[in-house]
C-alpha distance (Angstrom), angle and dihedral (degrees) to the residues before:
residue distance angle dihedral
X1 . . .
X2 3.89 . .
X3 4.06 84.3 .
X4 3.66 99.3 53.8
X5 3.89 90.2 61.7
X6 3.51 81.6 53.6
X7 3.17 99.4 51.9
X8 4.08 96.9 45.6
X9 3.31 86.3 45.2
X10 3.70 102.4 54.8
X11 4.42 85.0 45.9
X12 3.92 94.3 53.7
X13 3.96 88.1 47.0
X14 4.21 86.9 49.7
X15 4.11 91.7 45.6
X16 3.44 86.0 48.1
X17 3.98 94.2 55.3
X18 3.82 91.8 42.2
X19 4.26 86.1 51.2
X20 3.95 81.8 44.9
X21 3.71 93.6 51.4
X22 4.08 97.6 45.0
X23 3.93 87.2 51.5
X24 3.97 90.6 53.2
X25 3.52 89.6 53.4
X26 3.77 97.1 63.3
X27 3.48 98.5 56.9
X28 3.70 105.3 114.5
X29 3.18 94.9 19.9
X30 3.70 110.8 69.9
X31 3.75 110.6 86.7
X32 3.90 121.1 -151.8
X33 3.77 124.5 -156.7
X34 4.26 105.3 -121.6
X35 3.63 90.0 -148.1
X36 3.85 91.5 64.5
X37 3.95 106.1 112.4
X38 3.76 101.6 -167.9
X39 4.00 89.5 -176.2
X40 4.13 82.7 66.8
X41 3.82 85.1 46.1
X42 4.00 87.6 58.1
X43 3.79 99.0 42.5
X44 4.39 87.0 62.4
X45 3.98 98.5 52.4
């Protein structure tokens, strides 16, 4: 059983590069709206 922990254990580390990857893309191209006041956001929940 030793080599099925490898094994899931060696596919969560890949996902995890793949997720990694995908988020590295979007810098640069994600534009946020200046007027956004995230402190108002806070004040309604």
């Amino acid at each position: 059983m030793r080599w099925a922990l490898g094994i899931t254990q060696a596919l969560t580390d890949y996902i995890r590069h793949l997720r990694q990857d995908r988020i590295l893309d979007l810098f640069g191209k994600v534009e946020f709206d200046p007027d956004y006041d995230y402190k108002r956001q806070r004040a309604r929940a």
